[in-house]
C-alpha positions as a LaTeX table, in Angstrom:
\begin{tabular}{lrrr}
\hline
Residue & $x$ (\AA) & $y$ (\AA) & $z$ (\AA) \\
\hline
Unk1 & $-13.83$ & $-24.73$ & 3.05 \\
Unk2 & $-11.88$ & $-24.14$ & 6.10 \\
Unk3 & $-10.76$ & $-26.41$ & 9.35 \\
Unk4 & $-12.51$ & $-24.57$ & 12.13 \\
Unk5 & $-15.45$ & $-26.23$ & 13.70 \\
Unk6 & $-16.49$ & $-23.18$ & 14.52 \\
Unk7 & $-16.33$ & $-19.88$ & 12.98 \\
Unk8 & $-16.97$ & $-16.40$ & 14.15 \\
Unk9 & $-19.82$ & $-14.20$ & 12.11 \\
Unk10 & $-16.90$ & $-12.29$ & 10.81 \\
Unk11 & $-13.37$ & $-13.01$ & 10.13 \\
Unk12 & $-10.48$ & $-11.33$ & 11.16 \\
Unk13 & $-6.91$ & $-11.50$ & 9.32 \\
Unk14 & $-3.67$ & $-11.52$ & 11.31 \\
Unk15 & $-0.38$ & $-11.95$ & 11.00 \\
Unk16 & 2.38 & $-13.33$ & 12.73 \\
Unk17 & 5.95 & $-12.14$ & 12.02 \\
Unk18 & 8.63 & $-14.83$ & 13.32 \\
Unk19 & 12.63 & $-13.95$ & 13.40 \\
Unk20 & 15.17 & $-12.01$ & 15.50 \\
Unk21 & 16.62 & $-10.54$ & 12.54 \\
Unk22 & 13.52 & $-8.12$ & 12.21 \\
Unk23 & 13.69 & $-7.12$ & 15.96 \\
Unk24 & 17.20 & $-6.48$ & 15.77 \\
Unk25 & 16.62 & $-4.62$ & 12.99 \\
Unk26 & 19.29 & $-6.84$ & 10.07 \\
Unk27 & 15.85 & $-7.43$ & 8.50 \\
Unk28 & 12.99 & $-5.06$ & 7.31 \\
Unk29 & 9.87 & $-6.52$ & 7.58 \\
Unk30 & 8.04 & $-6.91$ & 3.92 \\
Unk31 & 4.89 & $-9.29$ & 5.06 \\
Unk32 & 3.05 & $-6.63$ & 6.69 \\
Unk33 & 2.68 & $-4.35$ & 3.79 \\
Unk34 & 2.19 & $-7.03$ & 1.34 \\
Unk35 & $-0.48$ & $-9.10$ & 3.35 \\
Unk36 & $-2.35$ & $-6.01$ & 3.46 \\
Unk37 & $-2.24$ & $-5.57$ & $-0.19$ \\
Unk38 & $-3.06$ & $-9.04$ & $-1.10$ \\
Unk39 & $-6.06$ & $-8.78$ & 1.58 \\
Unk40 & $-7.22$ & $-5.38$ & $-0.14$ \\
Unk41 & $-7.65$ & $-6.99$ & $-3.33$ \\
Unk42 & $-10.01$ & $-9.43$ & $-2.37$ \\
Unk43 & $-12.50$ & $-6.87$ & $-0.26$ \\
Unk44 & $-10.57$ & $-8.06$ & 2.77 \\
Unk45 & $-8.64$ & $-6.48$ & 5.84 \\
Unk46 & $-6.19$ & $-6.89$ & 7.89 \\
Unk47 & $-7.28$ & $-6.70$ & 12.03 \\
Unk48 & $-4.02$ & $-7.16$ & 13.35 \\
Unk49 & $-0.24$ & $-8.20$ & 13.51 \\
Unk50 & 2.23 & $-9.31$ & 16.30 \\
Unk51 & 6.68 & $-9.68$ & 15.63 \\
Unk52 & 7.86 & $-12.14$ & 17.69 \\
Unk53 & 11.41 & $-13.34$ & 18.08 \\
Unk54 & 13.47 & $-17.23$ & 17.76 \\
Unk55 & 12.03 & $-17.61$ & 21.36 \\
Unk56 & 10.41 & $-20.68$ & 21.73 \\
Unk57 & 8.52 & $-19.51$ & 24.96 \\
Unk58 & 6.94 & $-16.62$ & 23.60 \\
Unk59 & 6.34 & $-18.33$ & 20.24 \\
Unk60 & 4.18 & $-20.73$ & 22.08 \\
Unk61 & 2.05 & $-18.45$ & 23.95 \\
Unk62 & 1.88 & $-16.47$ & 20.82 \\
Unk63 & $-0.09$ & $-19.20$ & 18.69 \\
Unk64 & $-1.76$ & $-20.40$ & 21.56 \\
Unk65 & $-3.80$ & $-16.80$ & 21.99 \\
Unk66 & $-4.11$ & $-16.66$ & 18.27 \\
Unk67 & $-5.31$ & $-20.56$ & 18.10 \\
Unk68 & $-7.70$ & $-19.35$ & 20.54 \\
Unk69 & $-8.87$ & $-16.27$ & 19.00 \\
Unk70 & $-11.01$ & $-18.20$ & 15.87 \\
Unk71 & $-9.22$ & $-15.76$ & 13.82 \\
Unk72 & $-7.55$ & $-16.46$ & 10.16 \\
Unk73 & $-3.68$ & $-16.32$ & 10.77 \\
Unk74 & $-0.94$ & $-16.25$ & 8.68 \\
Unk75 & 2.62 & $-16.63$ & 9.91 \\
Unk76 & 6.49 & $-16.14$ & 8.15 \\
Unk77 & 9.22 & $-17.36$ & 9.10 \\
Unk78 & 11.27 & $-20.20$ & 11.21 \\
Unk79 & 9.76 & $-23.09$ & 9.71 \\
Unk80 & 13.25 & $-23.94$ & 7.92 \\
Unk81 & 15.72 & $-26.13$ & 9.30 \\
Unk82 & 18.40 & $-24.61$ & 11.20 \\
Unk83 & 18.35 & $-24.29$ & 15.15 \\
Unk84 & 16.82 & $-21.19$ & 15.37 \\
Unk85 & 13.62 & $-22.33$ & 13.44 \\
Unk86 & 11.00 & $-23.40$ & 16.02 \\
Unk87 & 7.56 & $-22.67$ & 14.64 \\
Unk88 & 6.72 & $-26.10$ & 13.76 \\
Unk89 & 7.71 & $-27.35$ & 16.85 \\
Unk90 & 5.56 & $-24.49$ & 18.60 \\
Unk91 & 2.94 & $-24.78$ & 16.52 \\
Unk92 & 2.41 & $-28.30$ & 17.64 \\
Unk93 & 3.19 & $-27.57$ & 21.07 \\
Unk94 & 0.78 & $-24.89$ & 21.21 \\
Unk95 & $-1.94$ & $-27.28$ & 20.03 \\
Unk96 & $-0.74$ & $-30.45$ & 22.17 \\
Unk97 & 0.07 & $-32.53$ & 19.20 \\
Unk98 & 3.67 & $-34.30$ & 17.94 \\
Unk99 & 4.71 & $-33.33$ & 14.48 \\
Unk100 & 5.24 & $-35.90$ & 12.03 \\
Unk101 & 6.79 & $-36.30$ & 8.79 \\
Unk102 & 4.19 & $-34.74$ & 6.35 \\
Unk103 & 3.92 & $-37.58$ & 3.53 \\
Unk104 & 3.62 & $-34.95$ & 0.19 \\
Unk105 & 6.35 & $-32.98$ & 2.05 \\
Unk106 & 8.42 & $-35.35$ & 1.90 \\
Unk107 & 7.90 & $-36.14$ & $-1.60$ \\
Unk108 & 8.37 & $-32.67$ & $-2.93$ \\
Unk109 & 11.26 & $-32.23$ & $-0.68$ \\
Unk110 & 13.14 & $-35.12$ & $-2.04$ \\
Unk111 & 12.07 & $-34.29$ & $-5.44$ \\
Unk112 & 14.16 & $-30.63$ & $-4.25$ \\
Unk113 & 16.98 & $-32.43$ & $-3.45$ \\
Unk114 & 17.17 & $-34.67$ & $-6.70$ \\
Unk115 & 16.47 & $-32.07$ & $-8.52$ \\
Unk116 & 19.24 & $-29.44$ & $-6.86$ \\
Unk117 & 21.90 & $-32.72$ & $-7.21$ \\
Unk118 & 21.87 & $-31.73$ & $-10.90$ \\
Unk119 & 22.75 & $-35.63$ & $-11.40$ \\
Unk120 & 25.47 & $-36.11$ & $-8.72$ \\
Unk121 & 24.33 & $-38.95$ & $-7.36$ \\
Unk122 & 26.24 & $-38.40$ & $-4.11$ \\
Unk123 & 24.36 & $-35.59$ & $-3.74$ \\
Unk124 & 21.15 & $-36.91$ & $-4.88$ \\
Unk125 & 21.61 & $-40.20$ & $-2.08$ \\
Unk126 & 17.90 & $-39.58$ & 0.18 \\
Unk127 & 19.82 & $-41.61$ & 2.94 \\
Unk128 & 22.95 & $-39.20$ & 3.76 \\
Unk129 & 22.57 & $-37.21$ & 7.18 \\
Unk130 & 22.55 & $-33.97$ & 5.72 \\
Unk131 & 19.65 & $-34.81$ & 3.09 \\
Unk132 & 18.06 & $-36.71$ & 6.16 \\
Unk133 & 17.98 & $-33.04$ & 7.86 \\
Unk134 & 16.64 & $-31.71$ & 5.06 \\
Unk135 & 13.18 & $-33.70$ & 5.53 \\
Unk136 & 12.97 & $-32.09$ & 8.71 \\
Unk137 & 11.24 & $-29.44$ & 6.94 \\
Unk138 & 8.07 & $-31.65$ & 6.45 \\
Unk139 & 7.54 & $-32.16$ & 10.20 \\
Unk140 & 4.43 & $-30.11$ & 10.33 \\
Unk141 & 2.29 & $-30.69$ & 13.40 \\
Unk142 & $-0.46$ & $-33.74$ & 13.11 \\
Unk143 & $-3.53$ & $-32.84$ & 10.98 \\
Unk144 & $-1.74$ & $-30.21$ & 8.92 \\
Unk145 & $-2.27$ & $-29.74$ & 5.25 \\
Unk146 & 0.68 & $-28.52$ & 3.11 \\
Unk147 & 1.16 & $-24.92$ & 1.40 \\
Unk148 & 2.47 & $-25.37$ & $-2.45$ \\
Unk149 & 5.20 & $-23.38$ & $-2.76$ \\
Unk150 & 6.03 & $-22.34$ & $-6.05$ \\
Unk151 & 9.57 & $-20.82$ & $-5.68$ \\
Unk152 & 11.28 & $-23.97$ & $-4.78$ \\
Unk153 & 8.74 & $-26.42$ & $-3.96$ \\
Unk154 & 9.40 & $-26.91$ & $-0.51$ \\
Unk155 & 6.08 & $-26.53$ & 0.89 \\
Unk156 & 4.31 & $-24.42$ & 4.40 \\
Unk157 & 1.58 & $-26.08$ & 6.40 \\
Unk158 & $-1.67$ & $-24.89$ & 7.83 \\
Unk159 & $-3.70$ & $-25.83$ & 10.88 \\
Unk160 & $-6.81$ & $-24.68$ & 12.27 \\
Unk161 & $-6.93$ & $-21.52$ & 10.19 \\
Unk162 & $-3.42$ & $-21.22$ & 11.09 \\
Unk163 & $-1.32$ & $-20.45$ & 7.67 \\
Unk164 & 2.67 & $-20.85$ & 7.75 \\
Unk165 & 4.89 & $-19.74$ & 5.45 \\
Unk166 & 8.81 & $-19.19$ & 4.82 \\
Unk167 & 10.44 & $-15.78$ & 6.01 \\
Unk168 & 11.50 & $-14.72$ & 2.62 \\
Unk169 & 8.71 & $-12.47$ & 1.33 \\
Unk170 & 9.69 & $-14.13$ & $-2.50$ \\
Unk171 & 8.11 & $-17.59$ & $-1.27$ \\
Unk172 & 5.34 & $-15.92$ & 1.36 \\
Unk173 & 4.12 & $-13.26$ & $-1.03$ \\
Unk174 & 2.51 & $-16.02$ & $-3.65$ \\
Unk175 & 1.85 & $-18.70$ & $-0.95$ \\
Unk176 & $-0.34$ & $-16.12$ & 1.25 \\
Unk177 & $-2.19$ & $-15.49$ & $-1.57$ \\
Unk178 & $-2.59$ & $-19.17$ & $-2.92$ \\
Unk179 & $-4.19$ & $-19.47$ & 0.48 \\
Unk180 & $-6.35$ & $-16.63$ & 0.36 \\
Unk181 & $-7.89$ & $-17.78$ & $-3.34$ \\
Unk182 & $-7.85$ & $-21.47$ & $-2.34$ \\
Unk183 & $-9.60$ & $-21.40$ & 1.23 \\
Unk184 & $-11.41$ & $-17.94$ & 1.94 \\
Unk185 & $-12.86$ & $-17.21$ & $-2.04$ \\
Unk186 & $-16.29$ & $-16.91$ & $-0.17$ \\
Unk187 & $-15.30$ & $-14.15$ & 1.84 \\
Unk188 & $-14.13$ & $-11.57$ & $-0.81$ \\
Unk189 & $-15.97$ & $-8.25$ & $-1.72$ \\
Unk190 & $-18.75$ & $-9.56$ & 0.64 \\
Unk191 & $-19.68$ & $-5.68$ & 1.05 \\
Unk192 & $-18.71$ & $-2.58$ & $-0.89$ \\
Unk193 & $-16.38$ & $-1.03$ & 1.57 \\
Unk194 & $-15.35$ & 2.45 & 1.27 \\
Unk195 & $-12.72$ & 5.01 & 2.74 \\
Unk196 & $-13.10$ & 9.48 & 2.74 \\
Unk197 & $-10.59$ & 12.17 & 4.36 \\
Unk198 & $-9.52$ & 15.17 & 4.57 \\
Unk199 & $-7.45$ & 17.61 & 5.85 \\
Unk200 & $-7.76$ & 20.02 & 8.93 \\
Unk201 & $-5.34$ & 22.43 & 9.04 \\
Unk202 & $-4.59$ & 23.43 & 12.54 \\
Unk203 & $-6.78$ & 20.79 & 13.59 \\
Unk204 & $-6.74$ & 19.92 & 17.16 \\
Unk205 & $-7.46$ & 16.51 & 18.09 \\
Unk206 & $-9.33$ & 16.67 & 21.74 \\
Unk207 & $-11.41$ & 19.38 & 20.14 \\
Unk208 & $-12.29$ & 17.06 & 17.12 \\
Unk209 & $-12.86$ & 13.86 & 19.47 \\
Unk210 & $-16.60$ & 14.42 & 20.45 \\
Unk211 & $-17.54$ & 14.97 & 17.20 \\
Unk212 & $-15.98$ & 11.62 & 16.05 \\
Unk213 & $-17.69$ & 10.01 & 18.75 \\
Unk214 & $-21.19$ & 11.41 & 18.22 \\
Unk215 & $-20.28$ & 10.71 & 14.15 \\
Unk216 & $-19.91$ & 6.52 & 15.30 \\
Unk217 & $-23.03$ & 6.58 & 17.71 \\
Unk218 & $-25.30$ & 7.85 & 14.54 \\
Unk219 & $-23.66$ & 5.68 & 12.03 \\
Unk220 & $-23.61$ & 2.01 & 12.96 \\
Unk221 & $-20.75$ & 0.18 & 11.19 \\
Unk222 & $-18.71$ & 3.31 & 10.10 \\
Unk223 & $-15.26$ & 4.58 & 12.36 \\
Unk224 & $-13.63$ & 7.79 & 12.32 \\
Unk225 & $-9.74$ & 7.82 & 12.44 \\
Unk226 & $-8.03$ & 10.62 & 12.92 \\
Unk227 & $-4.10$ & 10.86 & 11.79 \\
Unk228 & $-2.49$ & 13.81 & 13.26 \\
Unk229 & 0.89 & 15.52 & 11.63 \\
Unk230 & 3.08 & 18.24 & 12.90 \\
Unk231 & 3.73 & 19.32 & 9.23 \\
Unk232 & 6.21 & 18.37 & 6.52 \\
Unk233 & 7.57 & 21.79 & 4.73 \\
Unk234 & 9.03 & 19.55 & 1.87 \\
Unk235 & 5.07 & 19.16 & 0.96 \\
Unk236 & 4.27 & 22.58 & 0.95 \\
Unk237 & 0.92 & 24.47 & 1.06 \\
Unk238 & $-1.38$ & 23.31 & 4.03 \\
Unk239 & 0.56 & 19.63 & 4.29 \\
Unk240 & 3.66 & 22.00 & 5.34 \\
Unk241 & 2.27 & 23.11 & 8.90 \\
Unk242 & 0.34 & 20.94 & 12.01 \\
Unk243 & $-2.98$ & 19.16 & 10.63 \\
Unk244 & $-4.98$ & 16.23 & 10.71 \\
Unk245 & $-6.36$ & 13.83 & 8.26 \\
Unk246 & $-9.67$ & 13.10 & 9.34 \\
Unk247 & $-12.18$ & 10.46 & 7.53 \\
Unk248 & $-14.56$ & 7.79 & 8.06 \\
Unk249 & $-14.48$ & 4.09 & 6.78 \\
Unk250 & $-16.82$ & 1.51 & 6.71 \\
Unk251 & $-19.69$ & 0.19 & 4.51 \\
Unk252 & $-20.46$ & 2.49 & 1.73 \\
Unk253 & $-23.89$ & 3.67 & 2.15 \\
Unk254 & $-23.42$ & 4.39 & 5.39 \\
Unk255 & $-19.85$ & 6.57 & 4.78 \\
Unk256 & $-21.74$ & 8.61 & 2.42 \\
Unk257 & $-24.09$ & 10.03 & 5.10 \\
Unk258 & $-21.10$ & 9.62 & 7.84 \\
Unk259 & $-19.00$ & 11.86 & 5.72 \\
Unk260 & $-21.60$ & 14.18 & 5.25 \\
Unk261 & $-22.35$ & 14.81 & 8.22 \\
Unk262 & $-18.04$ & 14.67 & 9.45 \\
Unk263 & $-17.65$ & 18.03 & 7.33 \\
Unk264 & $-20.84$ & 19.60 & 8.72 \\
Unk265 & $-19.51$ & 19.26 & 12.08 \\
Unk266 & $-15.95$ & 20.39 & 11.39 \\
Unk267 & $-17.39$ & 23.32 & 10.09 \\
Unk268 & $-19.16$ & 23.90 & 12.72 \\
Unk269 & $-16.24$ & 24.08 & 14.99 \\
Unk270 & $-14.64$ & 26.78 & 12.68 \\
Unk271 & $-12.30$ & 24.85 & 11.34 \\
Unk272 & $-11.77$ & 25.33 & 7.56 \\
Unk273 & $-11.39$ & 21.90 & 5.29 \\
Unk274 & $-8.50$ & 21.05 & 2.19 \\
Unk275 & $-10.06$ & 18.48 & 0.48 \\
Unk276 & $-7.63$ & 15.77 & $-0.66$ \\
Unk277 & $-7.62$ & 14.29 & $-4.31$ \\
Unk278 & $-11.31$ & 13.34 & $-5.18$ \\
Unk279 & $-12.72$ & 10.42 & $-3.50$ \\
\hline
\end{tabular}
């Protein structure tokens, strides 16, 4: 079940990277490849993604577009507790609400803190200033239901099809997918999607481009991509000069025929085709 009132006829997946230290380049950015992964597996796709920096501004008129969109989003990063983590805050501002002290955050947070005190009671005292900050990690925007997070229990939230997690891909990785199983089951391997390619040596794109447009008027549901290289001699053979990968994806029965009819036409045009591994 989901908390949209109302839901486009398809879905689309997107993501939301959050953090300076991947625009500046201290970080490499793990959520993108692993999103797409954990999507793949279920029959799903991802539509989109957007990096955004600790920049309050652009954070808000980030979600705000994406709140807007009726899309399913999921988010990493800067919902700690340190001054440069604003996506709660954003994520309530973006929606016009306060955030609040999420009651089973709070719980499971203390339950961290206890439990990381190892019995030193000093440490383990709820009412200190510095365990006090700590429950500022529960302040999840009004309306938001929490994320388990099975790393170190303290938990993400998620609003209106919004999904946030932590930045570190250890905690995000199993969280995104936790979210995935437990809210959008009914979406999975709805249809039997399927991708072809292959390889045009010498391949010229603007000569290739009505061809790919005639092959997506014919065949409803199914686009042609086109990935153009200027050659890689450490592959060798055809891979080693200029070519392009050219394929169609989409709904199976309908790539079949697209397919078919993407070689006749290459053909056609005198270019010869290297098949890649079988399909």
């Amino acid at each position: 079940m989901t908390d949209a009132k109302r839901l486009p006829a398809v879905r689309r997946f997107g993501l939301i990277v959050i953090g300076d230290e991947i625009l500046s380049g201290r970080r490499q950015d793990k959520h993108l490849s692993k999103l797409i992964e954990l999507l793949k597996e279920r029959g799903l796709s991802l539509s989109w993604a957007r990096y955004v920096g600790d920049d309050p501004e652009q954070i808000v008129q980030c979600l705000r577009e994406t709140f807007a969109s009726g899309d399913v989003v999921f988010s990493t990063g800067g919902i700690g507790a340190t001054p440069d983590d604003h996506t709660r805050a954003c994520a309530a501002k973006a929606l016009s609400l306060s955030t609040v002290l999420h009651p089973e955050a709070k719980e499971l947070i203390a339950k961290r803190i206890v439990a990381m005190a190892e019995g030193d009671l000093a440490k383990a005292d709820l009412s200190t200033p510095e365990n006090q900050h700590r429950f500022k990690m529960g302040e999840f925007p009004e309306g938001s239901e929490i994320i388990p997070n099975p790393y170190n229990q303290i938990p993400g939230f998620r609003i209106r099809e919004h999904h946030f997690f932590p930045g570190f891909p250890v905690m995000a990785a199993p969280m995104m997918a936790w979210c995935l199983d437990q809210h959008y089951a009914d979406l999975f391997h709805q249809e039997n999607w399927l991708e072809k390619s292959f390889i045009v040596p010498e391949g010229i794109e603007s000569r290739l481009t009505p061809l790919m447009e005639q092959i997506e008027a014919d065949f409803e549901g199914v686009k042609v991509f086109s990935l153009p290289s200027v050659g890689d001699p450490a592959r060798g053979g055809v891979f080693a000069r200029r070519h392009i990968e050219l394929g169609v994806k989409g709904r199976s029965d309908s790539v079949q025929l697209a397919w078919d009819a993407l070689r006749k036409g290459t053909l056609a045009l005198n270019y010869p085709i290297h098949d890649l591994i079988k399909h």
